[in-house]
Structures are given as structure tokens and as C-alpha cells.
N, C-alpha and C positions, 0 to 999 in steps of 0.2 A: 562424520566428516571431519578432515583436520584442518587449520586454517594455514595455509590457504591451500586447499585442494586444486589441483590443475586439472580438466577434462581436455579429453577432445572425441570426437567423432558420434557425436549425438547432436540432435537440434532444438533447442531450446522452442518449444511453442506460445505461444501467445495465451497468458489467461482468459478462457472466455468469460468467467462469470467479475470480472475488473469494471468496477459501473463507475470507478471514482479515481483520481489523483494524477500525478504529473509524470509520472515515470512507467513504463511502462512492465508490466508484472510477466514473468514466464514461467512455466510449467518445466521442470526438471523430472519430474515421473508425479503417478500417481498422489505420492506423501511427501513433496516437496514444492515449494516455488522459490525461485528466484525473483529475487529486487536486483537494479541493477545500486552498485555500493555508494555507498555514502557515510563519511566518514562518522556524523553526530551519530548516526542510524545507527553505524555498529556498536558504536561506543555505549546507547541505550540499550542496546540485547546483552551485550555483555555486563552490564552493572545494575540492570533490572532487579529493583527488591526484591525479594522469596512475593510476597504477599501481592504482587501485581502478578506474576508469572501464569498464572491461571487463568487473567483476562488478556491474553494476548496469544499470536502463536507462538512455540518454541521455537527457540533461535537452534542450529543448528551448527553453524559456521560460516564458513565464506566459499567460493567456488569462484576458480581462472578457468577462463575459456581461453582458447588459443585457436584464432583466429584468421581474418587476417591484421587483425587489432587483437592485442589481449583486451578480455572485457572481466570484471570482477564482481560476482553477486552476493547476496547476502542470504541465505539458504535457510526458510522457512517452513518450519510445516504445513502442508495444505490443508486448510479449514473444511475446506468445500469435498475433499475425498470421499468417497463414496456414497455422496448425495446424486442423484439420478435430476432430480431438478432446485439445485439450491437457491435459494434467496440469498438476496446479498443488499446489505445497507452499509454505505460509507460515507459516516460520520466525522467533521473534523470538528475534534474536542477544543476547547481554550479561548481564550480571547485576546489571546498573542499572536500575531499571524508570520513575525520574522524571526532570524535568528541574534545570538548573541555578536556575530560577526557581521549583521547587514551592516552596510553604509547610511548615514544619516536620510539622504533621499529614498532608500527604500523602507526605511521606519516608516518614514509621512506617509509613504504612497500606500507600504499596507494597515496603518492605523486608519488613512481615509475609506478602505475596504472594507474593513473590520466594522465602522460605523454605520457602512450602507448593507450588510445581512445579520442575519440573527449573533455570528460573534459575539459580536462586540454586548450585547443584551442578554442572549441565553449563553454566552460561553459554549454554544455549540450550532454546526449548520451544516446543513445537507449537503451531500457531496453526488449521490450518485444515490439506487434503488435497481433492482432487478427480480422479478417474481415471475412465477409461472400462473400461465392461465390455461387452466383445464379446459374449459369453454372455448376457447379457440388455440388449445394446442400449441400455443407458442412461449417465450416470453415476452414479460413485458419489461422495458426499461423505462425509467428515467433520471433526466441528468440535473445539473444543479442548478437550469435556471428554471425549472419548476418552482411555482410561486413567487419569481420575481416581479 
């Protein structure tokens, strides 16, 4: 894909196996997802060290939908492809929880966060879980206030 690719006339579906995060993930085909864009986000796919790129998905581009808003996504390779019943654990790494740009008030607010879950102690805390259970044919989810 080149950046920025324009589509139209396909429907972006809804991730199902998404157990975690604020935005909400779509499915472009089989070997693709869509994030919707975000400026740091792209900035990290594209300047991503050689030696990280292994642990993460491939970046792929950017994708315009045209709409009746344009929407702009960030075009990932799908992990979960051809898994029949994936697992899925989403983890948020670090003990920072803002950006370089918050404003003073939202440092305090997510430093006082950060202090009340694992963060701020293990530099890392549950976001989301999803497994399958053979025994009852379904999955199972769970979300991040397990263990609260």
C-alpha cells in the first residue's frame, strides 16, 4: 500500500478478537487491520528500529476511506490470520501512561493511575484476555478490571 492510499466501496469490519484499548480496531481483509490514525502511532511504525520489528506487527501504510467523513487508518498486519480460535492478551507496557504533549492536569491525573495498577510497580498491566474454551465451545473474555 502507498501512503496515503484512498479506498472506497468495502466495509471496514469490526475486530473480533480486540479484548483491549481505546480505539476501536478494523479488519481490511484477511492480512490486514486498520487502527484508526494517530499521528505519534505512525511516526513509531515508520522509525521503528530493525531489532524491534519482529515483536510487533508490520506496518504497512496508511489507508483514506471516503466516506461521508474521510477517515484515515494505519494498515497493520493481521496477527490473528488464520487462527481458527486465537488467543489474545493485551498488555500495556511502561510506567508512563501520558504523552509528550499532555497538559499539566492530565500528567497528575494519569501518574495518580499509574499508582493505583500494576504500572506504576511492574511497568506493565492487563488490558484485556481472550481464549477459547473447548469444554464449552465458546470464548472466554476478560477485561481489565479483573483483579481489581
Amino acid at each position: 500500500m502507498t501512503d496515503p492510499t484512498h479506498a472506497s466501496g468495502f466495509c471496514l469490519q469490526p475486530l473480533a478478537a480486540q479484548v483491549g484499548g481505546h480505539v476501536k480496531i478494523k479488519i481490511l481483509n484477511s492480512q490486514f487491520i486498520c487502527k484508526p490514525y494517530n499521528q505519534r502511532e505512525h511516526k513509531f511504525y515508520q522509525l521503528i528500529p530493525a531489532e524491534l520489528r519482529r515483536c510487533v506487527p508490520r506496518y504497512v501504510g496508511t489507508l483514506g476511506v471516503k466516506r461521508k467523513e474521510s477517515e484515515k487508518y494505519i494498515v497493520l498486519e493481521n496477527l490473528t490470520e488464520g487462527l481458527k480460535r486465537a488467543c489474545v492478551l493485551d498488555l500495556k507496557m511502561g510506567t508512563r501512561m501520558y504523552s509528550d504533549s499532555a497538559s499539566q492536569s492530565k500528567i497528575e491525573s494519569q501518574k495518580r493511575k499509574s499508582l493505583k495498577t500494576t504500572s506504576a510497580t511492574l511497568g506493565v498491566r492487563f488490558c484485556g484476555f481472550q481464549k477459547y474454551c473447548n469444554k464449552r465451545n465458546i470464548f472466554e473474555r476478560l477485561d481489565k478490571y479483573v483483579g481489581r
